[in-house]
Each structure stands twice: as structure tokens, then as C-alpha cells.
N, C-alpha and C positions, 0 to 999 in steps of 0.2 A: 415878631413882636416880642416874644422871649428873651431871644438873644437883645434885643437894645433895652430892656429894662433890665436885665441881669449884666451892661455893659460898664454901669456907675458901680457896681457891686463890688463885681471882678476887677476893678483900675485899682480900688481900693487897698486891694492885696497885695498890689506893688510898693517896696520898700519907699523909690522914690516917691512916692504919692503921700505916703505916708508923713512923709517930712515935713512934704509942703500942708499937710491939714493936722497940728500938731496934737489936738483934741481926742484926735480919731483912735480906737485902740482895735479898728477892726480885722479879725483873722477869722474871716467865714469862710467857712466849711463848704464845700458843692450844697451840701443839705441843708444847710441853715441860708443858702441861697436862695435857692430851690422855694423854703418855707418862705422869706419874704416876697418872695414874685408872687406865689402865691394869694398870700394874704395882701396886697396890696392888691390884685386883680380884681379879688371877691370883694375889696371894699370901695375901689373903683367901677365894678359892674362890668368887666373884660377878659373874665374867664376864655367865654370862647373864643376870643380874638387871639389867642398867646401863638397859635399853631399858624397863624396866619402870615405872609407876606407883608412888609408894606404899604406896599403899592396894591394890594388887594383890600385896601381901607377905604370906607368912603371919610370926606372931610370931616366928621363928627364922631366917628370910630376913632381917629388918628387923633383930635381931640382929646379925647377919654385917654388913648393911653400915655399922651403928654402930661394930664393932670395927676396920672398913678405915677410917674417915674418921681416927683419929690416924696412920695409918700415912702419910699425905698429909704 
């Protein structure tokens, strides 16, 4: 669950991505990653999910962490 809400993060940091969203001025850090996963879990309620699988979600878990990835 980590890795795909840290997956919009990380695209980010690529030059070409960068072109295409001309707004964007983002150069995060692992740790300034790291802190938005974070904080988007605690205000989404999915702390303990982060360490989890997928496929080890029930439909309302998987839910919850679809609603925290716009909040990245």
C-alpha cells in the first residue's frame, strides 16, 4: 500500500513528467515523501494498512486508500 501511494510522488521527480504538468516545482526528497505518505494515511485513517499487500485488503480498506492517494 506504501509503495502505490508513494508511486504519484516518485513519477513526479521525473524530468519528463515534469513538462507535462508545467505548475508542478516538485523535487522531494525520500523524506519529504516518506512525511506526505505519512500524513495523508493519519488523515485518511490507514496507518496500519501501509505495510500491507493489496490483495490482503478487504473492499473498504482498498477504498480508504484510493480516497488518501489525491490527498498526496
Amino acid at each position: 500500500v506504501r509503495d502505490n501511494l508513494t508511486f504519484g510522488l516518485k513519477l513526479r521527480r521525473r524530468k519528463w513528467w515534469q513538462k507535462k504538468l508545467s505548475s508542478t516545482n516538485d523535487n522531494l526528497t525520500n523524506g519529504e515523501i516518506t512525511q506526505q505518505i505519512n500524513q495523508a494515511a493519519a488523515a485518511a485513517g490507514i496507518q496500519q494498512l501501509l505495510a500491507r499487500l493489496p490483495q490482503q485488503l478487504s473492499g473498504g480498506e482498498r477504498q480508504r486508500v484510493a480516497l488518501a492517494q489525491p490527498m498526496l
